[in-house]
KOLMAR-604883 format. One record per atom (N, C-alpha, C): x, y, z. Coordinates in steps of 0.05 Angstrom, whole numbers, plus 5000, padded with zeros to 4 digits. Each point is the difference from the previous one (the first is absolute). Example, Ala and Ser with C-alpha at 12.3 -4.5 7.8 and 13.67 -1.06 7.14 Angstrom:
2
526448865156
498250245000
501850245000
499350214986
501650245001
498550225014
# end
This chain:
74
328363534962
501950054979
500050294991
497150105006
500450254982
500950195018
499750065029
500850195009
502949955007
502449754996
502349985001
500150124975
499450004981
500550014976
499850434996
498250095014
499850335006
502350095017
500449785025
502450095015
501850054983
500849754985
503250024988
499750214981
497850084985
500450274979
500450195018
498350005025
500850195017
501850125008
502049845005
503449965017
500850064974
499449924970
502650034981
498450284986
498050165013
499850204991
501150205016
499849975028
501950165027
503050034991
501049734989
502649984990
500450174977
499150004985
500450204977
499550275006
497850085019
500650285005
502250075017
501349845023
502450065010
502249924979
499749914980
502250004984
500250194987
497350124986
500250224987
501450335022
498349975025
501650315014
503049935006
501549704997
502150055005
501550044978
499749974980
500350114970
499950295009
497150114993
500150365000
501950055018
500149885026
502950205016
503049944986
500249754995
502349904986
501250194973
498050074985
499350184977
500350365007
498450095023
501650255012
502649895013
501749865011
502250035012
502249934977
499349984974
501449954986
499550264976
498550215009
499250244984
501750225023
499650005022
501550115018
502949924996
500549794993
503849935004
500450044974
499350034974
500550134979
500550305001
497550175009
500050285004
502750045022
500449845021
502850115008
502349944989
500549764983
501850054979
500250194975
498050064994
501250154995
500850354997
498650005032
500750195022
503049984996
501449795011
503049955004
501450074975
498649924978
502049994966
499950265003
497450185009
500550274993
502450165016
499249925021
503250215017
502549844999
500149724993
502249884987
501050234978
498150044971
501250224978
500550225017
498550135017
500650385016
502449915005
500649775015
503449975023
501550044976
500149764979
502249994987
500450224976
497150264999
500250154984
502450275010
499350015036
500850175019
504249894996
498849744998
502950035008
502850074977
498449904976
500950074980
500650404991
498450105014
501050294999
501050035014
499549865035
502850095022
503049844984
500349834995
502249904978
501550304980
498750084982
499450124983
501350255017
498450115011
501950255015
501449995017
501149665011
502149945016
502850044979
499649964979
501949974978
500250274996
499750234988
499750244996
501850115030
498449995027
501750045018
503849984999
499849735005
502649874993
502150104983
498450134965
502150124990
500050275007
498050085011
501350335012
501550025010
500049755028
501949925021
503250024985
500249724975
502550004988
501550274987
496750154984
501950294988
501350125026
497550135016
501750205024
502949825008
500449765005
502249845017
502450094970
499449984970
501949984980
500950315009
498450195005
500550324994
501250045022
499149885022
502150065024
503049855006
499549834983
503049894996
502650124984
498150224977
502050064985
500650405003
# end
Protein backbone atom coordinates (compact mmCIF):
# COMPACT_ATOMS: atom_id res chain seq x y z
CA UNK A 1 0.00 0.00 0.00
CA UNK A 2 2.68 2.29 0.83
CA UNK A 3 4.77 2.28 -2.10
CA UNK A 4 1.41 2.65 -4.43
CA UNK A 5 0.67 5.19 -2.24
CA UNK A 6 4.59 7.10 -3.07
CA UNK A 7 3.91 6.22 -6.72
CA UNK A 8 0.68 8.16 -6.93
CA UNK A 9 2.33 11.31 -4.99
CA UNK A 10 4.91 10.63 -7.38
CA UNK A 11 2.93 10.86 -10.77
CA UNK A 12 0.76 13.82 -9.11
CA UNK A 13 4.05 15.49 -8.25
CA UNK A 14 5.59 14.94 -12.04
CA UNK A 15 2.13 16.34 -12.95
CA UNK A 16 2.35 19.48 -11.21
CA UNK A 17 5.78 20.21 -12.32
CA UNK A 18 4.72 19.72 -16.03
CA UNK A 19 1.86 21.79 -15.19
CA UNK A 20 3.76 24.35 -13.68
CA UNK A 21 6.55 24.73 -16.97
CA UNK A 22 3.55 24.73 -19.09
CA UNK A 23 2.25 27.69 -17.26
CA UNK A 24 5.86 29.57 -17.24
CA UNK A 25 5.88 29.13 -21.16
CA UNK A 26 2.12 29.93 -21.36
CA UNK A 27 3.00 33.11 -19.11
CA UNK A 28 6.14 34.22 -21.55
CA UNK A 29 4.01 33.65 -24.71
CA UNK A 30 1.51 35.77 -23.32
CA UNK A 31 4.31 38.52 -22.17
CA UNK A 32 5.72 38.24 -25.72
CA UNK A 33 2.13 38.71 -27.48
CA UNK A 34 1.49 41.67 -25.24
CA UNK A 35 5.00 43.37 -25.92
CA UNK A 36 4.02 42.93 -29.70
CA UNK A 37 0.86 44.53 -29.25
CA UNK A 38 1.80 46.87 -28.29
CA UNK A 39 4.60 47.13 -30.74
CA UNK A 40 1.54 47.33 -33.31
CA UNK A 41 -0.59 50.21 -31.13
CA UNK A 42 2.66 51.97 -31.41
CA UNK A 43 3.17 52.24 -35.26
CA UNK A 44 -0.63 52.01 -35.48
CA UNK A 45 -0.28 55.96 -33.64
CA UNK A 46 3.28 56.75 -36.11
CA UNK A 47 0.86 55.50 -39.34
CA UNK A 48 -2.08 57.42 -38.34
CA UNK A 49 0.10 60.35 -36.93
CA UNK A 50 2.10 60.31 -40.59
CA UNK A 51 -0.89 60.31 -42.21
CA UNK A 52 -2.57 62.95 -40.66
CA UNK A 53 0.25 65.49 -41.74
CA UNK A 54 0.45 63.88 -45.33
CA UNK A 55 -3.54 64.89 -45.13
CA UNK A 56 -2.58 68.20 -43.72
CA UNK A 57 -0.16 69.20 -46.49
CA UNK A 58 -2.27 67.38 -49.05
CA UNK A 59 -4.83 70.19 -48.25
CA UNK A 60 -2.45 73.19 -48.34
CA UNK A 61 -1.20 71.71 -51.71
CA UNK A 62 -4.66 71.66 -53.23
CA UNK A 63 -5.29 75.29 -52.39
CA UNK A 64 -2.17 76.46 -53.99
CA UNK A 65 -3.25 74.27 -56.84
CA UNK A 66 -6.89 76.22 -56.69
CA UNK A 67 -5.14 79.92 -56.15
CA UNK A 68 -2.56 79.47 -59.17
CA UNK A 69 -5.77 77.68 -61.34
CA UNK A 70 -8.13 81.10 -59.93
CA UNK A 71 -5.04 83.52 -61.09
CA UNK A 72 -4.66 81.85 -64.25
CA UNK A 73 -8.11 81.99 -65.09
CA UNK A 74 -8.48 85.56 -64.59
Amino acid sequence: MCDNALDRADAAEEKVRQMTDKLERIEEELRDTQKKMMQTENDLDKAQEDLAVANTNLEEKEKKVQEVNFFLAN
